[in-house]
C-alpha positions as CSV (number, residue, x, y, z in Angstrom):
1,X,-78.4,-35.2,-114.1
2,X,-75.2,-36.1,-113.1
3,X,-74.3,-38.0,-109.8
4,X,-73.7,-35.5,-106.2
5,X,-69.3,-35.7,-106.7
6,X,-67.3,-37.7,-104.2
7,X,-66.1,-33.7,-103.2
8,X,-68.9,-32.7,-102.5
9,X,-69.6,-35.1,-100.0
10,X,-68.2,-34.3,-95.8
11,X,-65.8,-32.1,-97.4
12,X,-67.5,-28.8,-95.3
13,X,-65.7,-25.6,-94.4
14,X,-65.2,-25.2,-90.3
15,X,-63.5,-23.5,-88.3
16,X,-60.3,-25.4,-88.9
17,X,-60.4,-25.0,-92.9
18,X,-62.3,-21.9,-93.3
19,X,-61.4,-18.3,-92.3
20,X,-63.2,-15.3,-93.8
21,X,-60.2,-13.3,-94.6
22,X,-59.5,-9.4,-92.9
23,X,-56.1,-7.5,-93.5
24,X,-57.0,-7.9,-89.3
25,X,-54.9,-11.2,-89.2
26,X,-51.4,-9.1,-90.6
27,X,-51.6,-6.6,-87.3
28,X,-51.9,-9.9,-85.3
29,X,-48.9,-11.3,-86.9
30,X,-46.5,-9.0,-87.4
31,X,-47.1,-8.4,-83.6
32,X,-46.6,-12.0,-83.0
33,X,-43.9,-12.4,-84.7
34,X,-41.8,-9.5,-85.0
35,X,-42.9,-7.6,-81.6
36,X,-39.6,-5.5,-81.3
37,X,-39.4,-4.2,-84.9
38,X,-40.5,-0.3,-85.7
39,X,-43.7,-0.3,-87.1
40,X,-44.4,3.9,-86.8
41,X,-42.3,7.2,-86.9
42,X,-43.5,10.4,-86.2
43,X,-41.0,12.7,-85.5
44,X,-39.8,12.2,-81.6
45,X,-42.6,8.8,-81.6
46,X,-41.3,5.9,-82.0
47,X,-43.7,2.5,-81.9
48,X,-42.8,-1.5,-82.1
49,X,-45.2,-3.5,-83.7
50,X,-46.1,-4.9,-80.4
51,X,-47.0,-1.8,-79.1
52,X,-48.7,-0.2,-82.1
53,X,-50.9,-3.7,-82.1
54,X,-51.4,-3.0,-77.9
55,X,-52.8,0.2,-78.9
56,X,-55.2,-1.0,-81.7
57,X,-56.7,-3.4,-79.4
58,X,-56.9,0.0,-76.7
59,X,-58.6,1.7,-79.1
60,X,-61.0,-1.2,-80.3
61,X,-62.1,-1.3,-76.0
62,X,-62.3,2.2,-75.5
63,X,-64.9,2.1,-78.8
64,X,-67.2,-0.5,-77.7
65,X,-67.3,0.7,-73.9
66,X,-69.1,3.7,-75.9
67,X,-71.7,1.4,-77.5
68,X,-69.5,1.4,-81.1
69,X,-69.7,-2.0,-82.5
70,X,-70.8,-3.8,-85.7
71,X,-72.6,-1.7,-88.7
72,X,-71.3,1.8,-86.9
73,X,-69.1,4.3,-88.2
74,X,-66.6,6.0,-86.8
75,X,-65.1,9.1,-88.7
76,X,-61.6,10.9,-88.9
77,X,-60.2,14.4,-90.1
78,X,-57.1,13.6,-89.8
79,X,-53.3,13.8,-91.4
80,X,-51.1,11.5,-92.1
81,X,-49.9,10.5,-87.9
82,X,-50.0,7.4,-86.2
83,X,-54.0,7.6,-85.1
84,X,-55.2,7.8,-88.1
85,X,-52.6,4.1,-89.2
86,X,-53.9,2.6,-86.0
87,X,-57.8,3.3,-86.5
88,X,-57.1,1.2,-90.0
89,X,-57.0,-1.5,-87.5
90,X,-58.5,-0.3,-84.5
91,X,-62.0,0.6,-85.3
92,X,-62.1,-2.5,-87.4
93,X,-61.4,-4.4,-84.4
94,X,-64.5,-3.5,-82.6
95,X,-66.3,-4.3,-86.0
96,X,-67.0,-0.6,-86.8
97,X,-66.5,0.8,-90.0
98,X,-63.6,3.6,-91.0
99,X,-64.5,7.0,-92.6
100,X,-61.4,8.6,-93.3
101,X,-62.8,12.2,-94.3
102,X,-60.7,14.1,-97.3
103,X,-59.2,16.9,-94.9
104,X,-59.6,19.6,-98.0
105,X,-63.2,19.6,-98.3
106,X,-65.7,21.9,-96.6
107,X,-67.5,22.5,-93.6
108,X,-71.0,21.5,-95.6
109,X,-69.4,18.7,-97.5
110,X,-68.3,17.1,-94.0
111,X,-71.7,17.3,-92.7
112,X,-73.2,16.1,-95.3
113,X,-70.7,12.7,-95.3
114,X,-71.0,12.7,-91.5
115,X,-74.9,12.3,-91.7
116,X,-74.7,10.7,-95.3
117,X,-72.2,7.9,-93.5
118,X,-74.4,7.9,-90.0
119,X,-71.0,8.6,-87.9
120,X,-71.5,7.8,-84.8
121,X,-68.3,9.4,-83.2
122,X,-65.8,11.9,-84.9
123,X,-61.7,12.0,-84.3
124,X,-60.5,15.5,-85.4
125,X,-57.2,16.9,-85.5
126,X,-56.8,20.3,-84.3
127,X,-55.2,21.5,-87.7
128,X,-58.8,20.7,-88.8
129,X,-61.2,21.9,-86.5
130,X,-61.6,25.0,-88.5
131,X,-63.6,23.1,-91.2
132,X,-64.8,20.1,-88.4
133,X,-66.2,22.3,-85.7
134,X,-68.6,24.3,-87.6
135,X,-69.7,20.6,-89.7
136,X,-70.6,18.6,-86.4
137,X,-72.6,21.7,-85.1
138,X,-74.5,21.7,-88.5
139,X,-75.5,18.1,-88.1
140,X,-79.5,17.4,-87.3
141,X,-78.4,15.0,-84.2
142,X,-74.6,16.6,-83.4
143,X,-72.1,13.8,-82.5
144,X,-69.2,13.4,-79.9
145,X,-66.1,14.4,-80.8
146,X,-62.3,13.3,-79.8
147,X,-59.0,15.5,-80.6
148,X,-56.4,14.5,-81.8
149,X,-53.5,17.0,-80.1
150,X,-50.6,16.3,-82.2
151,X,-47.4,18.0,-80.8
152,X,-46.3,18.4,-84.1
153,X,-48.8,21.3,-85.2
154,X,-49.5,24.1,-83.3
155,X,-52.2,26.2,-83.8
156,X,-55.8,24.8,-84.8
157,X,-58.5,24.5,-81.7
158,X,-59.3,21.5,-79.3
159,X,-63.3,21.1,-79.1
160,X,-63.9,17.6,-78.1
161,X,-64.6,15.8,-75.1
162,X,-60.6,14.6,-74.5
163,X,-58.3,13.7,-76.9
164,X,-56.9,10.7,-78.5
165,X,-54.9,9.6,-76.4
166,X,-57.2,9.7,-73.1
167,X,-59.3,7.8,-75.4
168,X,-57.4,5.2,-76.0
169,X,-56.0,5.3,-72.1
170,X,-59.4,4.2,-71.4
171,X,-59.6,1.1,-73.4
172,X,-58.5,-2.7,-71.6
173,X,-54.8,-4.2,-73.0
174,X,-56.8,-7.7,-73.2
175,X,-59.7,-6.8,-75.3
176,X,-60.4,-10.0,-77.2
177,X,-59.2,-10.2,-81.0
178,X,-62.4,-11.0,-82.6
179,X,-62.5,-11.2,-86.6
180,X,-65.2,-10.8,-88.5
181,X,-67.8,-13.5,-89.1
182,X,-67.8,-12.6,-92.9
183,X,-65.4,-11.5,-94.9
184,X,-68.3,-9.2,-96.9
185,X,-68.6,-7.0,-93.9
186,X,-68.1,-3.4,-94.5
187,X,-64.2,-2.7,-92.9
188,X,-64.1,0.9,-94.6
189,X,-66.1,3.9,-96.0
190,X,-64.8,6.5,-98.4
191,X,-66.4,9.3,-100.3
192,X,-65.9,10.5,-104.1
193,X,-64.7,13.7,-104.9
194,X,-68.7,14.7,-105.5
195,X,-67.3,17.4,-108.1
196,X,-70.7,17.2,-109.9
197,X,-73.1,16.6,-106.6
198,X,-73.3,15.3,-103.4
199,X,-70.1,12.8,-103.0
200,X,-71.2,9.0,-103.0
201,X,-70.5,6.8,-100.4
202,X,-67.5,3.7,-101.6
203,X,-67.8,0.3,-99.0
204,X,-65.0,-1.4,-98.7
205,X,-64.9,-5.4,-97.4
206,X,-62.5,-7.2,-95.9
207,X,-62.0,-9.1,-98.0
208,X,-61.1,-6.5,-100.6
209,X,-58.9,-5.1,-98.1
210,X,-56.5,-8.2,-97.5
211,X,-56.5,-8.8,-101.2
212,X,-55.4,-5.5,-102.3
213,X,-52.7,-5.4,-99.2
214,X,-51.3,-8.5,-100.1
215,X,-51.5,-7.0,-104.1
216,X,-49.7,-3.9,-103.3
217,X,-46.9,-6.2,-101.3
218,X,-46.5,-8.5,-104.6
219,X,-46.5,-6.6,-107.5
220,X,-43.9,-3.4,-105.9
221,X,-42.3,-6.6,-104.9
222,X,-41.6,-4.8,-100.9
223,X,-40.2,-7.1,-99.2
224,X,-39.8,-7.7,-95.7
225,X,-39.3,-4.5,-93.5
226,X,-39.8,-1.8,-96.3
227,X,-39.3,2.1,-94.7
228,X,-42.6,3.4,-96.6
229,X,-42.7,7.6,-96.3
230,X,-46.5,8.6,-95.8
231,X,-46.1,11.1,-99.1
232,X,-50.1,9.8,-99.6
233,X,-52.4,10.8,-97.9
234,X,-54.3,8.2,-95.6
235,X,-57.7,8.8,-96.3
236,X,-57.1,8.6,-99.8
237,X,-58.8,5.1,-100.8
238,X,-57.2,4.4,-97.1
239,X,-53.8,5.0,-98.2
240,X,-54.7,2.7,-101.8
241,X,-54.6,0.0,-98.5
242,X,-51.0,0.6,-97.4
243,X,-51.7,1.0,-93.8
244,X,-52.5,-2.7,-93.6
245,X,-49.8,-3.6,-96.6
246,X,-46.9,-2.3,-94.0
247,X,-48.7,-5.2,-91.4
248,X,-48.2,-7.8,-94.0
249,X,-45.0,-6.9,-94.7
250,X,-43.8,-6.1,-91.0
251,X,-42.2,-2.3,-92.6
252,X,-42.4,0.6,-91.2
253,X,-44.5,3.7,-91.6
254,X,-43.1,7.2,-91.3
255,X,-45.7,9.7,-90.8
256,X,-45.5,13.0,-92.5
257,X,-48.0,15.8,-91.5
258,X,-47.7,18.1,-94.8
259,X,-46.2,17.4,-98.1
260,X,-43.0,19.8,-99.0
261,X,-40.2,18.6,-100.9
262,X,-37.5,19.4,-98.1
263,X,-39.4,17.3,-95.6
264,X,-40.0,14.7,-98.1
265,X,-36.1,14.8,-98.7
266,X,-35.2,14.9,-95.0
267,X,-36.8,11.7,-94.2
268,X,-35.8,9.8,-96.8
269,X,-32.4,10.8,-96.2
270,X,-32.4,10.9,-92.5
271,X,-35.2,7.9,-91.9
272,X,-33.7,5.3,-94.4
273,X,-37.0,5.2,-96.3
274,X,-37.0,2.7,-99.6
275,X,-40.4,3.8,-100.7
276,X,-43.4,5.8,-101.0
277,X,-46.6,7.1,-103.4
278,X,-48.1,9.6,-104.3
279,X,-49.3,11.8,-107.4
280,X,-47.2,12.7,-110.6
281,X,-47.1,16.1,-109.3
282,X,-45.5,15.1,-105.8
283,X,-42.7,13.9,-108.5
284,X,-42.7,16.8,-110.0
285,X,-41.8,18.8,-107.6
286,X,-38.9,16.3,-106.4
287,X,-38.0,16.5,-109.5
288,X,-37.5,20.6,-110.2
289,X,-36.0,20.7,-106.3
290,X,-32.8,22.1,-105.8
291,X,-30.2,19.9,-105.9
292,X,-28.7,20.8,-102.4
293,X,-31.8,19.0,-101.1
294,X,-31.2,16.0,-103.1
295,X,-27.6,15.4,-101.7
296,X,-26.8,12.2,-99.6
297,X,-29.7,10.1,-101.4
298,X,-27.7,8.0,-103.5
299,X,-29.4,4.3,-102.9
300,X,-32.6,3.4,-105.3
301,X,-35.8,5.2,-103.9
302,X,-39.1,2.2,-105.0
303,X,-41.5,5.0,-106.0
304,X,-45.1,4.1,-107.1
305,X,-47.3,6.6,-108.8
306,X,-51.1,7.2,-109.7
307,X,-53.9,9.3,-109.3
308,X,-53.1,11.0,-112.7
309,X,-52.1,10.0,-115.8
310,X,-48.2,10.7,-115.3
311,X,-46.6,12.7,-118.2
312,X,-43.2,10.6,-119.6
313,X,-41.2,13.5,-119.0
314,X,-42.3,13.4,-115.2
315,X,-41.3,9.9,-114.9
316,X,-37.9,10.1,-116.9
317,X,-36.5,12.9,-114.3
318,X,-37.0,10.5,-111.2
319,X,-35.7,7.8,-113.1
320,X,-32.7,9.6,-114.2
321,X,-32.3,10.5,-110.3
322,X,-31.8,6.6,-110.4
323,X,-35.3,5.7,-108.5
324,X,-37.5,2.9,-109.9
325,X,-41.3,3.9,-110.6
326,X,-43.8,1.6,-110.9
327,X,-46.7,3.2,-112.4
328,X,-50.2,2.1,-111.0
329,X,-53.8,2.8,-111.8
330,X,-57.4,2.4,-109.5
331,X,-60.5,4.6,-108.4
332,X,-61.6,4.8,-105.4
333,X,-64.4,2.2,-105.9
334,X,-61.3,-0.4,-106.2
335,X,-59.3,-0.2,-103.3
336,X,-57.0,2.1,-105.2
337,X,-54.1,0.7,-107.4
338,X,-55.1,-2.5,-109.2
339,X,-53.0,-2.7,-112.7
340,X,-49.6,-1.3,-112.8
341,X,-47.3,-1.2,-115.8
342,X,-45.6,-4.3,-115.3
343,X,-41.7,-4.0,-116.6
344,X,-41.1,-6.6,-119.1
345,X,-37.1,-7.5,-119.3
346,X,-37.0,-6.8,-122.9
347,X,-37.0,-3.1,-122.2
348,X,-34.3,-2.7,-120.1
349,X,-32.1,-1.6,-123.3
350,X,-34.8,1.2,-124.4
351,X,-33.6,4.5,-124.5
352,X,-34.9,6.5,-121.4
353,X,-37.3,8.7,-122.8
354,X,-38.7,6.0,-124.8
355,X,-38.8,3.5,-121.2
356,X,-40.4,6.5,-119.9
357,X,-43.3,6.1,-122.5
358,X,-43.6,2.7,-121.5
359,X,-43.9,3.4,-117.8
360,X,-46.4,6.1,-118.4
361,X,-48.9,3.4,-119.6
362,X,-51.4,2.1,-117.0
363,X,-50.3,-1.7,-118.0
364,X,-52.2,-5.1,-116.7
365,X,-54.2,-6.3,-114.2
366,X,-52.2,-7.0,-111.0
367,X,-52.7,-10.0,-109.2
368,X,-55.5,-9.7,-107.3
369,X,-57.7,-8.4,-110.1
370,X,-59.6,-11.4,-111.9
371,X,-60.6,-9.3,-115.0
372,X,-59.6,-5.7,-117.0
373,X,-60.8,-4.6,-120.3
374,X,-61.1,-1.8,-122.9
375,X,-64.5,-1.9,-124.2
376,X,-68.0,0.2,-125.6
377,X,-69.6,1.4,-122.7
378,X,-72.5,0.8,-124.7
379,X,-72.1,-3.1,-125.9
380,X,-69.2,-3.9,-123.4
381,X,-68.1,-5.6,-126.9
382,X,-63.8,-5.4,-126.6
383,X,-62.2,-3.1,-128.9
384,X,-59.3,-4.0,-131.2
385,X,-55.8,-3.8,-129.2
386,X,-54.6,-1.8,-131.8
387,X,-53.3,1.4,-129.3
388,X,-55.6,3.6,-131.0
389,X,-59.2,2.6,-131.0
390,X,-60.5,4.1,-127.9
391,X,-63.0,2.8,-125.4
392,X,-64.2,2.4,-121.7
393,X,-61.8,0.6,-119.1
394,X,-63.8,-1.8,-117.4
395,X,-63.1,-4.2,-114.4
396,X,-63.9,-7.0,-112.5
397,X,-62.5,-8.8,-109.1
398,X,-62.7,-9.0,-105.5
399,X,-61.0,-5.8,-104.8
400,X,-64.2,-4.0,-106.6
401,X,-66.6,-2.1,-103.9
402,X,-69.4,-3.4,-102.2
403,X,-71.3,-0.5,-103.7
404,X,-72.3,3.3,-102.8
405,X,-74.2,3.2,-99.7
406,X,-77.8,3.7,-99.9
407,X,-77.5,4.2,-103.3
408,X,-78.9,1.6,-104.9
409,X,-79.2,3.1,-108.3
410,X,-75.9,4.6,-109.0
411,X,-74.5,0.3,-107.2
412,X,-76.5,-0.8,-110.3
413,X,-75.3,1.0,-113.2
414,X,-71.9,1.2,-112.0
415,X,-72.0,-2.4,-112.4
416,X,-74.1,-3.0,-115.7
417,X,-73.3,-6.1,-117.6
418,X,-71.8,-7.9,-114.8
419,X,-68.5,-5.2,-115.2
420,X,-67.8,-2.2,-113.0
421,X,-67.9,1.0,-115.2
422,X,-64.6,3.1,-114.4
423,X,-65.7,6.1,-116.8
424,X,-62.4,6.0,-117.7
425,X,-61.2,6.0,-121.8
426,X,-58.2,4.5,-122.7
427,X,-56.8,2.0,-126.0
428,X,-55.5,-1.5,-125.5
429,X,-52.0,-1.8,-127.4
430,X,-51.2,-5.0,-128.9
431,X,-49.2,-6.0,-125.7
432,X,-52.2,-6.0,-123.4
433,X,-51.3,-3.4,-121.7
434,X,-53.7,0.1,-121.6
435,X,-53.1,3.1,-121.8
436,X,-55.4,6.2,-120.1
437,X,-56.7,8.7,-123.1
438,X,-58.9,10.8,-120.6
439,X,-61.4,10.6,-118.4
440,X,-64.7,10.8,-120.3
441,X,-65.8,14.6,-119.6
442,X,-62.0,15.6,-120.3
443,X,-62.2,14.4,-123.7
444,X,-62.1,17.6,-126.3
445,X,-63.8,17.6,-129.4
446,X,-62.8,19.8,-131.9
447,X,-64.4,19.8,-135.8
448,X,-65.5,16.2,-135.2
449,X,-62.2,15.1,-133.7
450,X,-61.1,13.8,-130.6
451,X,-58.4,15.3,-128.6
452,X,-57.1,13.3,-125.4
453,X,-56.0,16.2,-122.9
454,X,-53.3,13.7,-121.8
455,X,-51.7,13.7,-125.1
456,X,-51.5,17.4,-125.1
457,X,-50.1,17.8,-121.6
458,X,-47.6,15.3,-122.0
459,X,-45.9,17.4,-124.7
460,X,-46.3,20.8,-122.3
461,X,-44.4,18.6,-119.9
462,X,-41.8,18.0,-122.4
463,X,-40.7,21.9,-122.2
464,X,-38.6,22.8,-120.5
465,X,-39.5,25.9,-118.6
466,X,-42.9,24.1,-117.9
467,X,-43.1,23.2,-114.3
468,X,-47.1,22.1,-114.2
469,X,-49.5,22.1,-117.0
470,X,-53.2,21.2,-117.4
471,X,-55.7,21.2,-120.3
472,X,-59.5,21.6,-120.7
473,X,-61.8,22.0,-123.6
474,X,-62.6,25.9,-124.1
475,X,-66.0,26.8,-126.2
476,X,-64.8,27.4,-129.6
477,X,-67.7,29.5,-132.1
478,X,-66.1,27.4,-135.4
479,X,-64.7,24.5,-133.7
480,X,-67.0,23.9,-131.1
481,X,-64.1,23.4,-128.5
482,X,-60.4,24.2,-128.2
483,X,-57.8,22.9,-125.7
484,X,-56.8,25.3,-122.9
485,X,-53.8,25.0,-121.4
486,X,-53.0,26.2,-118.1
487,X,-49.6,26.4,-117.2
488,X,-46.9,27.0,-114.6
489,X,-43.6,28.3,-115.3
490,X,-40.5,27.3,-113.4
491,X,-39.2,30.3,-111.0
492,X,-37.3,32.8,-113.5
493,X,-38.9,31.4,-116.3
494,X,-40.0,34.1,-119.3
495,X,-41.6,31.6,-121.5
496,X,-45.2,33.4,-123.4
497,X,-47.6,32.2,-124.6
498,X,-46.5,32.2,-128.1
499,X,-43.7,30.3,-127.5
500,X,-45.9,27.5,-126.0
501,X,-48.2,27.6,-128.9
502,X,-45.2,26.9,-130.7
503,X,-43.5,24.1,-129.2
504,X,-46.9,22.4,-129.0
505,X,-47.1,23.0,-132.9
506,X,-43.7,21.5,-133.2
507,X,-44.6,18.4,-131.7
508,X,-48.9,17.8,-132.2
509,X,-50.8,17.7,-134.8
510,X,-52.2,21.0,-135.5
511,X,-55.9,20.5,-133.9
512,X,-54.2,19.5,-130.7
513,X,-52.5,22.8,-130.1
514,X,-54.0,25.0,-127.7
515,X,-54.9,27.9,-129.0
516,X,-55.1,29.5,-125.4
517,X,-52.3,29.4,-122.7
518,X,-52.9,31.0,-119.4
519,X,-50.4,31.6,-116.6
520,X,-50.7,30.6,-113.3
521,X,-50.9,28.4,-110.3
522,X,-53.2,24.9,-110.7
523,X,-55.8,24.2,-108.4
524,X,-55.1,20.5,-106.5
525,X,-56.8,18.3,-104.6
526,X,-55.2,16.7,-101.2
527,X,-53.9,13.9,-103.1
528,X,-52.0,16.0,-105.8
529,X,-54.4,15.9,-108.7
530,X,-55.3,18.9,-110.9
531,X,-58.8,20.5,-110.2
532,X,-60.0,20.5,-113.8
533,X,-63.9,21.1,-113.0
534,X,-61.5,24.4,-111.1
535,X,-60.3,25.1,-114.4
536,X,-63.8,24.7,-116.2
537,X,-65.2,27.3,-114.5
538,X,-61.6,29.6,-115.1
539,X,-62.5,29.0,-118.8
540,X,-65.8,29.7,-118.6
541,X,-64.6,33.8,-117.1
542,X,-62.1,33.8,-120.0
């Protein structure tokens, strides 16, 4: 056995060398050092860093003077306004742990997370008392409630014990700035969709937290001061971390209550904003907006885009708009984005369409991820990177969960083999770079064959009377399945189904062409992605 090394020896972490990080510390310094700047716009509000930090630390008080400290959680229905970007920091700051609740699900559902998640207070907005009401009165042990009385919505019901901002009115200006004594404390809680079940409970650290921040920062390369439009919503993998990326960065947040295209238009024309994410379909619609609304934005709009596979064609119309979009990919159990289809310079020259192509791919790990691979979910042996051989995406890092609370079972297989398990198929091309096939259960098999749903709506996309489009596998008596595709026309559109059937046969192989096409509007979730289990069950009543 070797000798104890000379740096191992009175070379100890203290206090002077060793910090256990928290995205905390950005809140602290962007107040510190750029006190006067605009950190938050919502409508008529306007907020400096120093103040927005003043508040935090309000909030923080006002928390612990009601017994909320370490280990507690503290839940929010909320949209996209400035309480919900200063809880990111506030209940933190007290040591309590953030549920941001997915404002689309139900009255059971949000019971079920409140209890599930042991919330110990709940901050509602009155746009969502309809569904949070009736969920805190269905809880065993019923918890307090605080409004939130936005002046910007009118409408919805007040049922808590004072709102937000008597809360926070309550709370001391010098409450101390205490950090966490380990960076693997919990800092944030979010639930799965639970489309198959009861949703399962994602812990964040904070450690993930500053990593991911300070990854979103470097790879859309942001800058200092960035005007970032809240198109995504905030308790969405908390904002994929941008609430505490806009600290690092110093930027500014403008808040938006509801996603429409003219008020996304507005404020980027009238608020100077330089970027913002969200969901191929929230391009989509930019995209096929009428081109009055799209006059006076003539800079480069940053755009980055996820929680879908984006179709080419979706991506080439903002580009040709002259925006830049990066294309990202995460889950929830990752802190949201953590590869993104990084532009190499030998591209620039590609025709558009085929760039688009490019861009459409999920690409490589970004910089805080330590590990991403294609692989059998059965050997976790590497497939070829030939861009056809398909397999599992798996991945490994810092910005991977803590785990599923109280769920110690799904924590283990999730992480089999030392990898986390996305569930996610996709090929490796010869590049490195992957590329999404399908989720697992959207794969369609048909005579033995494989058919990636992806494939097929990319081509649907391509037509141009198609405004959304979505496939699922329908129950086929010869074939065992068929793709479905559901489709929705652009206003004054008179495409049939027929002529759908025959584009697709014009540009798939002929076992990839739906042999159904149905009409109609496509079931979405808050964040802008397609309700296939929705869709499933449409089949199913064919």
């Amino acid at each position: 056995m070797s000798a104890t090394s000379p740096y191992d020896l009175h070379l100890d972490k203290t206090a002077a060398n060793y910090v256990p990080l928290t995205p905390l510390t950005f809140l602290e310094r962007a107040a510190s050092v750029w006190p006067d700047r605009l950190a938050v716009v919502h409508g008529p509000v306007r907020r400096t860093w120093a103040e927005t930090a003043l508040r935090c630390r309000k909030l923080a008080s006002a928390l612990a003077k009601r017994g909320i400290g370490k280990g507690d959680t503290v839940a929010m229905l909320a949209a996209n306004t400035p309480e919900l970007f200063e809880a990111h920091f506030g209940v933190p700051l007290a040591g309590a742990v953030l549920n941001a609740i997915n404002t689309r699900l139900d009255a059971a559902a949000i019971t079920f997370i409140l209890e599930h998640g042991e919330a110990k207070l709940l901050i509602c907005d009155r746009e969502f008392a309809k569904v949070g009401k009736p969920a805190v009165a269905a809880m065993k042990t019923p918890i307090p409630v605080i409004d939130i009385d936005d002046p910007q919505f009118t409408g919805g019901e007040l049922f808590g014990e004072c709102d937000y901002e008597a809360l926070v009115a309550g709370g001391e200006d010098d409450y101390p700035w205490v950090m966490p004594a380990d960076e693997w404390d919990a800092i944030a809680l979010n639930y799965t969709s639970g489309t198959t079940g009861n949703p399962k409970g994602v812990v964040y650290h904070h450690r993930g937290a500053y990593l991911n921040a300070v990854s979103n920062a470097l790879s859309w390369s942001m800058g200092e001061a960035p005007v970032y439009l809240w198109t995504l919503p905030m308790f969405h993998c908390n904002g994929w971390c941008f609430p505490w990326t806009m600290a690092v960065v110093a930027g500014t947040s403008v808040c938006l209550r509801a996603v429409r295209v003219d008020a996304v238009l507005n404020a980027i024309r009238e608020e100077g904003v330089t970027h913002f994410c969200g969901a191929p379909i929230v391009l989509n619609m930019i995209n096929n907006a009428p081109a009055e609304l799209k006059q006076g934005i003539d800079r480069k709009i940053k755009v980055m885009t996820a929680g879908a596979a984006p179709p080419a064609a979706v991506i080439a119309g903002a580009e040709r708009m002259g925006w830049e979009v990066t294309h990202v990919y995460g889950l929830t159990e990752v802190y949201g984005p953590v590869t993104l289809c990084v532009w190499q310079d030998k591209w620039n020259d590609l025709p558009l369409d085929h760039k688009a192509a490019l861009k459409a791919r999920q690409g490589v790990r970004g910089p805080m991820l330590e590990a991403v691979m294609v692989a059998s979910p059965d050997t976790l042996e590497p497939v070829p990177k030939d861009g056809m051989t398909v397999g599992e995406i798996f991945m490994r890092g810092n910005n991977v969960m803590k785990g599923y609370l109280k769920n110690p079972a799904a924590t283990e297989e999730s992480f089999r083999g030392g990898w986390f398990h996305t569930g996610d198929l996709g090929v490796w091309h010869e590049d490195g770079y992957l590329e999404i096939k399908d989720r697992s259960k959207d794969i369609i098999i048909s005579g033995g064959e494989n058919i990636s749903s992806i494939e097929v709506e990319d081509v649907l996309y391509r037509h141009p009377d198609v405004l959304e489009a979505a496939v699922v596998a329908r129950h086929d008596e010869k074939w065992g399945e068929t793709p479905c595709a559901f489709v929705t026309l652009k206003d004054g559109a008179a495409t049939t189904e027929a002529d759908i059937i025959a584009f697709c046969r014009a540009n798939l192989a002929h076992f990839k062409v739906p042999r159904t096409v149905v009409f109609q509007p496509l079931p979405k979730t808050s964040t802008g992605k397609i309700q296939k289990f929705i869709l499933r069950q449409r089949v199913k009543e064919l």
